[in-house]
C-alpha positions in Angstrom: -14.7 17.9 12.1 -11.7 16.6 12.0 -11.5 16.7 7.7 -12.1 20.6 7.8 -9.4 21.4 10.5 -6.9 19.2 8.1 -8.1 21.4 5.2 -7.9 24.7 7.3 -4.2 23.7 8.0 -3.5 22.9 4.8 -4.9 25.6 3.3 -2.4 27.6 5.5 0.7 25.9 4.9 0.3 26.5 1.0 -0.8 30.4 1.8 -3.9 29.5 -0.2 -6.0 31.6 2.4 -4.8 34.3 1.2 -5.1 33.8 -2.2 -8.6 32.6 -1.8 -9.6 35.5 0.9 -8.4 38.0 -2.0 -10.6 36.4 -4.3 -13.4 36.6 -2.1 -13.0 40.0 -1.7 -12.5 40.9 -5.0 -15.8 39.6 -5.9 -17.5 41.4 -2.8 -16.2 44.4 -3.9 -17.2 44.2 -7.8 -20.5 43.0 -6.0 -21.0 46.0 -4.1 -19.9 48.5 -6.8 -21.5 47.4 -10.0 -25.1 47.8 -9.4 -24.2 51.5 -8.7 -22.9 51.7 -12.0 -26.2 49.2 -13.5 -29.0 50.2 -11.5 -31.1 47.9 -13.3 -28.9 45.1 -12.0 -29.9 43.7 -8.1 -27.0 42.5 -5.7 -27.9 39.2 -6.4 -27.4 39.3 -10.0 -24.1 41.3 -9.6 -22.8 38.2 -7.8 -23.7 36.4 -10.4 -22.0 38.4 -13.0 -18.9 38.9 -10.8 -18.4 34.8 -10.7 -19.2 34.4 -14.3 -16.7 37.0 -15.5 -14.3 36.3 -13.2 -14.0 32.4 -13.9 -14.3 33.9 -18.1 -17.3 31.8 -18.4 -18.9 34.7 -20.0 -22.8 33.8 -20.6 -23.5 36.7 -21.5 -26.9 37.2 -19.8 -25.5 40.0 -17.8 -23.4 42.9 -19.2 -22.4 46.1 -18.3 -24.0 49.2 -20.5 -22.5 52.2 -18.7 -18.4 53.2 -18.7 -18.4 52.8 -14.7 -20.1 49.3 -15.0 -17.6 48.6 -17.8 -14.2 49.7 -15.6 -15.9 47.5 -12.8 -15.7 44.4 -15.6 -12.1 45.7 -16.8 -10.7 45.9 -13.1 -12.1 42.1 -12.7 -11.2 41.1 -16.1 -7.4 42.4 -15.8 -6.8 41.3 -12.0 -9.6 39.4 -10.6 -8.8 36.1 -13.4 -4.9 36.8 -12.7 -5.7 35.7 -9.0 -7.9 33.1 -10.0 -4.6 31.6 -12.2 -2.4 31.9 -9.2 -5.3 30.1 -7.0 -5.3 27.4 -9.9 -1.7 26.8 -10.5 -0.6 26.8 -6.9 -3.7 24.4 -6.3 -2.0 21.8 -9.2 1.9 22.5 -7.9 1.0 20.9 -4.6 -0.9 18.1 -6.4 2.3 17.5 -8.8 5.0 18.2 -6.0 2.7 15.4 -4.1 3.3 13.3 -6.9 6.8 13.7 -7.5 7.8 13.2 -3.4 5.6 10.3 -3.8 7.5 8.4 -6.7 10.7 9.7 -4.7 9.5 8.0 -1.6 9.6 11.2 0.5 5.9 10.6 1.4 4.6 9.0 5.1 1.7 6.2 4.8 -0.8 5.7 7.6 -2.5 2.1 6.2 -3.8 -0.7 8.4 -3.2 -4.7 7.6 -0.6 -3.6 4.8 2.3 -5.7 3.6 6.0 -4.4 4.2 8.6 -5.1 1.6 12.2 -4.4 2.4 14.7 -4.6 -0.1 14.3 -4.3 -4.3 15.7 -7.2 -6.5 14.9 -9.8 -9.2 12.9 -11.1 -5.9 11.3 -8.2 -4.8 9.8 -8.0 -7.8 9.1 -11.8 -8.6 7.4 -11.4 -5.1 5.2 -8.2 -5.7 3.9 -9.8 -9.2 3.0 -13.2 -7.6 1.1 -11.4 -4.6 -0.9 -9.3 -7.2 -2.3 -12.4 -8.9 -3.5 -13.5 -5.6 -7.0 -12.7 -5.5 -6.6 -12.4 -0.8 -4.0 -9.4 -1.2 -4.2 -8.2 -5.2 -5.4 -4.7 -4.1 -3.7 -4.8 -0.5 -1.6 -1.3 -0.1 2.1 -2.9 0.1 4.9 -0.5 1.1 8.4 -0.9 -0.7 11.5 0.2 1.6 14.4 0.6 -0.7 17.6 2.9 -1.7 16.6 3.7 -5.1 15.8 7.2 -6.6 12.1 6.2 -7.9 9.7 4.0 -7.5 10.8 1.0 -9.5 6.8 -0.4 -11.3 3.6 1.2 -12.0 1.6 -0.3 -9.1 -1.2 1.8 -7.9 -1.0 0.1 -4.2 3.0 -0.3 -4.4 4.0 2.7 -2.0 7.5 3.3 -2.2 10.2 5.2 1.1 13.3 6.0 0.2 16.2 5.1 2.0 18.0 3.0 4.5 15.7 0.2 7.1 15.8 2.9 9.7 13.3 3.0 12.8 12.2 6.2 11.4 11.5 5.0 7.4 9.6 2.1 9.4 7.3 4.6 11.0 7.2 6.2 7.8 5.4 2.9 6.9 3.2 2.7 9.1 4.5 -0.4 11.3 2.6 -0.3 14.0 -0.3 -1.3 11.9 1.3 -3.6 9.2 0.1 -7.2 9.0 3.5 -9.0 7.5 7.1 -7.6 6.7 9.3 -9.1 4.2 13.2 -8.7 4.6 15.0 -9.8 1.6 18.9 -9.3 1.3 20.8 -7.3 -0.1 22.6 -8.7 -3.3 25.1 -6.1 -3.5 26.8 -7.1 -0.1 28.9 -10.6 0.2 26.8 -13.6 2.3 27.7 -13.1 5.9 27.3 -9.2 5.7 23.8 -9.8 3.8 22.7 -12.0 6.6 23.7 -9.9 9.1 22.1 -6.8 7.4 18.7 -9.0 7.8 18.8 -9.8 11.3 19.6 -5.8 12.2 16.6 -5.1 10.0 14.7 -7.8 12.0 15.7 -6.5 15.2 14.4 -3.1 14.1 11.5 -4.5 13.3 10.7 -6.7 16.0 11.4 -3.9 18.1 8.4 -1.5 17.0 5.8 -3.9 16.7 6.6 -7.4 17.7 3.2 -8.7 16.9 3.8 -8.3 12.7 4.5 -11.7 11.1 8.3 -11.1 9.8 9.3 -13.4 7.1 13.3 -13.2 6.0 15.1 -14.1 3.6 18.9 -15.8 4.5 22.2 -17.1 2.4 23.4 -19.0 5.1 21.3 -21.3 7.7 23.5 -21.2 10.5 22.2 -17.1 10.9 18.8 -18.9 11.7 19.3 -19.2 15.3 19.9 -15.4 15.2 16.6 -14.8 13.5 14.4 -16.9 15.8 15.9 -15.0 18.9 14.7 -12.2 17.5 11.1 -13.4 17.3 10.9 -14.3 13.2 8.2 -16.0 11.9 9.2 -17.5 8.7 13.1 -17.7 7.7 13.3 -19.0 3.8 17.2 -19.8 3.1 17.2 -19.1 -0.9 20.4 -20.9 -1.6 19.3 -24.0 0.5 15.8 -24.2 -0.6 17.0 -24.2 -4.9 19.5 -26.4 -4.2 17.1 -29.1 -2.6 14.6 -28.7 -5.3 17.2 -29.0 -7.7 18.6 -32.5 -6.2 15.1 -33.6 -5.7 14.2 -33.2 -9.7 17.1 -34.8 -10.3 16.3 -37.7 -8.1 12.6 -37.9 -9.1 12.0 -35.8 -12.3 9.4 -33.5 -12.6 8.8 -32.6 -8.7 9.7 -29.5 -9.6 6.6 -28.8 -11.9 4.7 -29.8 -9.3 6.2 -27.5 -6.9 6.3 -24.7 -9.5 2.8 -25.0 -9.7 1.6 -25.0 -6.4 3.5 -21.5 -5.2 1.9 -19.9 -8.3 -1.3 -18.5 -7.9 -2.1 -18.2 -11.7 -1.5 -21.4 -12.7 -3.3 -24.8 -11.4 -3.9 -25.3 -7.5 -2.4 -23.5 -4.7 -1.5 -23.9 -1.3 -3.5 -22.5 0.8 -4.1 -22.1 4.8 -7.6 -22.4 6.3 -8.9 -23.0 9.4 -10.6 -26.5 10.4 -14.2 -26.5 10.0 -16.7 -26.2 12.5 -18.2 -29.4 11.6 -14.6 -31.6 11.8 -13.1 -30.1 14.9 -11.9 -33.4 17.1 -11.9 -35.4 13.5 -9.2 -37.8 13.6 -6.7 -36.7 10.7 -7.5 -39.7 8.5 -11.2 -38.7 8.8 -10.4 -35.0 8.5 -8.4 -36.1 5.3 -11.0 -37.9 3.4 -13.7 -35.8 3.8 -11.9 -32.7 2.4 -10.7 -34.9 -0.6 -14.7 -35.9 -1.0 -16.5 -32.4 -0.3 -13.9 -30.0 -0.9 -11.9 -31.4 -3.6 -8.5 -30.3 -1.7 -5.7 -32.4 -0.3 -4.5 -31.8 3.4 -0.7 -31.5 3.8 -0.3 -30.9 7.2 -1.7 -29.3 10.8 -1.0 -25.7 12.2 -1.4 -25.8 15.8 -3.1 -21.6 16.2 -2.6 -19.3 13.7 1.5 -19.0 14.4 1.9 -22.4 16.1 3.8 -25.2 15.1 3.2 -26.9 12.0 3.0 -30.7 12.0 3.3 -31.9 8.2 1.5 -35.2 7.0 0.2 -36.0 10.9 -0.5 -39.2 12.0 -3.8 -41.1 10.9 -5.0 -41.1 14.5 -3.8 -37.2 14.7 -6.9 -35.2 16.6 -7.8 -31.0 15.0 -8.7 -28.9 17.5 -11.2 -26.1 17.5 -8.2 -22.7 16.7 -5.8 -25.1 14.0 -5.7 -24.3 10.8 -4.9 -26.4 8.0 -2.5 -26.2 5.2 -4.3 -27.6 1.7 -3.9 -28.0 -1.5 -7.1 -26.7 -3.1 -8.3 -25.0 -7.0 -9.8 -22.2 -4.6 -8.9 -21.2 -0.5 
């Protein structure tokens, strides 16, 4: 019951109760009155003809044949279908001021498991169209918290907020319920005020739902301390992690194709995490190893100790998986 109080209310706010209560009683009222006029016409069938004439559907099964019947149809004709316009266009204003205070991120989002993305640049949106071509999270509702005037792409399940990283936008978003959050910084600002703009927006984070899984972005590693003392999951340092791939390609060429390929979802294998099979809990790694590479056609990279444990790349052959690890692959399909 819930549904029809919201529609009551709503109903209210937009003073479409009254339009709709004068609507109703114009047609009781031409109900009423016309068979007086059309004696040959029951109650029943003057509803009828009160709907049909005033929505001007017009069958034309029923019409009036006396002058009194006929004012009856003028007096609906003239004000009844004016109301019904009023009832209609008021109906599609809310639905187009919905829209617009959508695109202008004035709207509030109640989703569960969504993705929060903080920040809009080159990144952002490299980020957004990789996610899509990931068949896990394609259609997954992912809200964008920026200061720009409109929503910046035509995604369906890209909902945009407006302004600042604020406690109250985060609401807005639905924190309490969000899976991951995404902090990117701001390009605009020089490198130790865009750090320090993504551990404030951490700590705002962290402090309305510390169980999301917060993945930042920094310029400089030395903020990293800052961002694991305020419970961050994943730091990426951009400038650190281009520069390594760049020396390493230039060391050993073509590493960066590989690497390339495997953090893009549409082209060749992927990385993926999964975790460790019923059947090979307590494997040795070695063992666990091979029989992936047989049955499963994927290659094992490394060991996560729990879903946010500690990851422990290319383990030792003797290296036991317990029942709870997971196990980061590299695989055609997760």
């Amino acid at each position: 019951m819930i549904w029809f109080y919201n529609i009551i209310n709503f109903a209210k706010r937009e003073n479409l109760d009254k339009l709709f209560l004068l609507l109703v009683l114009m047609i009781g009222i031409t109900t009423v009155i016309y068979p007086i006029f059309e004696p040959n016409v029951t109650m029943l069938n003057a509803l009828w003809w009160s709907i049909v004439t005033l929505t001007t559907v017009g069958y034309g099964d029923i019409s009036p044949t006396t002058i009194g019947g006929r004012i009856v149809g003028m007096f609906i004709m003239f004000f009844g279908i004016g109301m019904l316009g009023m009832f209609t266009a008021t109906i599609a204003s809310i639905f187009v001021e919905r829209k617009q205070k959508r695109e202008r991120g004035m709207e509030s989002y109640n989703f569960e498991k969504h993705i929060i993305l903080c920040q809009w640049n080159h990144r952002a949106r490299n980020t957004l169209s990789l996610l899509r071509k990931d068949h896990r999270v394609g259609n997954t509702p992912i809200i964008l918290i920026a200061n720009l005037e409109l929503k910046p792409v035509d995604d369906e399940n890209l909902f945009f907020i407006q302004g600042e990283f604020t406690e109250e936008n985060f609401k807005r978003a639905g924190i309490e319920k969000a899976s991951t959050v995404i902090i990117l910084g701001d390009d605009r600002l020089d490198p130790n005020a865009r750090d320090a703009g993504v551990v404030l927006t951490t700590l705002t984070v962290e402090s309305l739902n510390r169980d999301v899984y917060t993945i930042v972005e920094l310029v400089n590693s030395a903020n990293i301390p800052h961002c694991e003392r305020a419970n961050v999951n994943e730091v990426i340092v951009s400038s650190e992690f281009s520069s390594k791939l760049l020396s390493r390609a230039a060391l050993d060429h073509g590493i960066s194709k590989v690497i390339s390929e495997l953090l893009t979802s549409s082209i060749g294998s992927d990385l993926f995490k999964i975790p460790v099979p019923d059947s090979m809990c307590g494997y040795s790694f070695i063992d666990l190893f091979t029989e992936m590479k047989r049955f499963h056609n994927s290659i094992t990279l490394g060991v996560q100790k729990g879903n946010d444990g500690d990851v422990v790349s290319n383990p030792p052959v003797d290296f036991r998986v317990e029942s709870g690890d997971f196990l980061i692959i590299i695989a055609n399909d997760g």
